[in-house]
N, C-alpha and C positions, 0 to 999 in steps of 0.2 A: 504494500500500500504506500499510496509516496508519501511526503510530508506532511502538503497541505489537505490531503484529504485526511492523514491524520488528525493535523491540528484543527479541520473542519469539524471532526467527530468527537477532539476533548473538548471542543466550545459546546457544542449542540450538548453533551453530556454534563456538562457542566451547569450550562444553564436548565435542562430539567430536572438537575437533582435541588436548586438553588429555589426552582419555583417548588420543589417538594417539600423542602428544609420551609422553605416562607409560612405556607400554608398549615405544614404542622404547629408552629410555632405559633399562627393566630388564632388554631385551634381551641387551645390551652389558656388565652389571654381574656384577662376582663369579666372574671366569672364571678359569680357571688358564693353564696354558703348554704345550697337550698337543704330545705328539711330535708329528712332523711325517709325513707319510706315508714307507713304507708302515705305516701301523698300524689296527688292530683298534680298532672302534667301537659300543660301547653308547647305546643311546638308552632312555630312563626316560620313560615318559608318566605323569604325575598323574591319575588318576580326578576324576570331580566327580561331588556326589551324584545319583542316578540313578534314580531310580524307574521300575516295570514291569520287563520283560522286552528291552528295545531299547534302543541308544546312545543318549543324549538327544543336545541338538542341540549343549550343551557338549562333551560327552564324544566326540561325530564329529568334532566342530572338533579337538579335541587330537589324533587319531587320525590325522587328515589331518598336522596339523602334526610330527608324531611319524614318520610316512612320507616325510614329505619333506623330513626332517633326516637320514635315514641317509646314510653315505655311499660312493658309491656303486665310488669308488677305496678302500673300506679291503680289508685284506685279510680283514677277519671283520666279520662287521653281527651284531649282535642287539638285539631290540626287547624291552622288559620292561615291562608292562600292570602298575598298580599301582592298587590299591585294593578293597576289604572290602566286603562287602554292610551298606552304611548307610543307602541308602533303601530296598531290595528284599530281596528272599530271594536274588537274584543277585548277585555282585558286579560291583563298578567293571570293576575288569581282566577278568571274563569275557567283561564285554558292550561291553569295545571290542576283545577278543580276536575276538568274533564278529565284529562290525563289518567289522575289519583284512580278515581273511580273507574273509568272505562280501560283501563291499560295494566295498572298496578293492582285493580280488586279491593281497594281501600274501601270500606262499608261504615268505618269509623263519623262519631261527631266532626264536622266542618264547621267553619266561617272564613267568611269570603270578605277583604280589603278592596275593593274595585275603583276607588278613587285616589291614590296615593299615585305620584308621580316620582318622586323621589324617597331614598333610603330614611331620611329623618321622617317624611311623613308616611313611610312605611312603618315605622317605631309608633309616632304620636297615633296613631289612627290602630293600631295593635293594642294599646296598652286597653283601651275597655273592654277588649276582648278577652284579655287573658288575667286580669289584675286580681281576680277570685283564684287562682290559680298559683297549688305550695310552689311548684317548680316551674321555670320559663326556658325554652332554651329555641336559639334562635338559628336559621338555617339557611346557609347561602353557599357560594365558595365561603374559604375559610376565612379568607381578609376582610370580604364583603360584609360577612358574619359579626366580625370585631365591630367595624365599623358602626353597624347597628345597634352593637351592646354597649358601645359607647356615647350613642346617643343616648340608651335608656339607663343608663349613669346621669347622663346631664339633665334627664327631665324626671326622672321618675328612681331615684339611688335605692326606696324601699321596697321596687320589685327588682332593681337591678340585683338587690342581695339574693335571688332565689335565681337568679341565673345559672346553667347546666351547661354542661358540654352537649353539642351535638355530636350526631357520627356523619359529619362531611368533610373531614380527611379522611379519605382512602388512600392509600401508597397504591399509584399507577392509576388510577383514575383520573380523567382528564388532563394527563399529563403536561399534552401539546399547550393547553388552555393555562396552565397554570404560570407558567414564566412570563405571561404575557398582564392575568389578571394581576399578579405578584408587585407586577412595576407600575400599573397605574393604582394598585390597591392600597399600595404603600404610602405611596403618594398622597390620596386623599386621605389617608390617617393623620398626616400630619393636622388637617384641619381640625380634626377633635382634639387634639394634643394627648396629653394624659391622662387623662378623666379615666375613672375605673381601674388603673395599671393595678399592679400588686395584688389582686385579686385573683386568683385561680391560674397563678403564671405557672403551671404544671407543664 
């Protein structure tokens, strides 16, 4: 193999192990100290913009991920689809409402966000929905995820303390997507600053 096709392949390796490392590490971040079982479990999906009529290939990823964060010993699950029609005439949450149900067989309690355009009013327009709720835990890619739970530090710190991990870090899952979310993710963390840090940095 010659040089540059080697050092083409330690870059390319390099950078998806970097968006690996990123995402794990925002997994872990910004969590509070929820009860401990038996308790009641909300789970929050983030919408990503969406064009047509169908879950894009984003927007299944989070659905998936969003499914298999409920948990399964609480004594109440609900799942709350978030986000506005801002690429389509449909919105975020309807079309991975559909998704859930007609694709993954979720028969679970729902509630549907369908007017939120952005991540913080993905948060504000959440919190009524799940504030009766021991445990919260919110589901995106992983940095997207923080981001969100740093919002609900800044407006709301007494459910932010019941915040959870989700399970949307997989190792090798979205791989290609991940070096790319990683470097605008990061990015827009800086706008929240600190709020929440030292909370659940596991």
């Amino acid at each position: 193999m010659r040089p540059p096709i080697v050092a083409a392949a330690v870059l390319v390796a390099a950078l998806l192990a970097w968006g690996e490392w990123a995402h794990w590490r925002a997994s872990g971040r910004r969590l509070g100290s929820p009860r401990r079982e038996p308790a009641s479990h909300a789970v929050v999906v983030l919408g990503f913009r969406n064009r047509g009529t169908r879950a894009n290939y984003l927007n299944r990823y989070r659905v998936r991920a969003g499914l298999r964060s409920i948990d399964p010993a609480a004594t109440e699950n609900l799942v709350v689809f978030c986000g506005g029609s801002v690429g389509s005439a449909v919105s975020e949450a309807e079309l991975m409402a559909g998704y859930a149900r007609g694709k993954r067989g979720y028969t679970g309690a729902m509630r549907l966000d369908t007017h939120s355009r952005t991540t913080r009013q993905n948060v504000e327009n959440a919190i009524g929905l799940v504030e009766r709720f021991d445990v919260v835990t919110i589901v995106s890619n992983s940095i997207h995820a923080e981001k969100a739970r740093a919002y609900l530090w800044m407006l709301r710190p007494d459910l932010a303390a019941r915040l959870a991990r989700g399970r949307d870090f997989r190792l090798g899952e979205i791989t290609l997507v991940k070096p790319v979310a990683a470097f605008f993710g990061l990015r827009a963390l800086r706008d929240v600053g600190s709020v929440g840090l030292g909370r659940g940095n596991g």
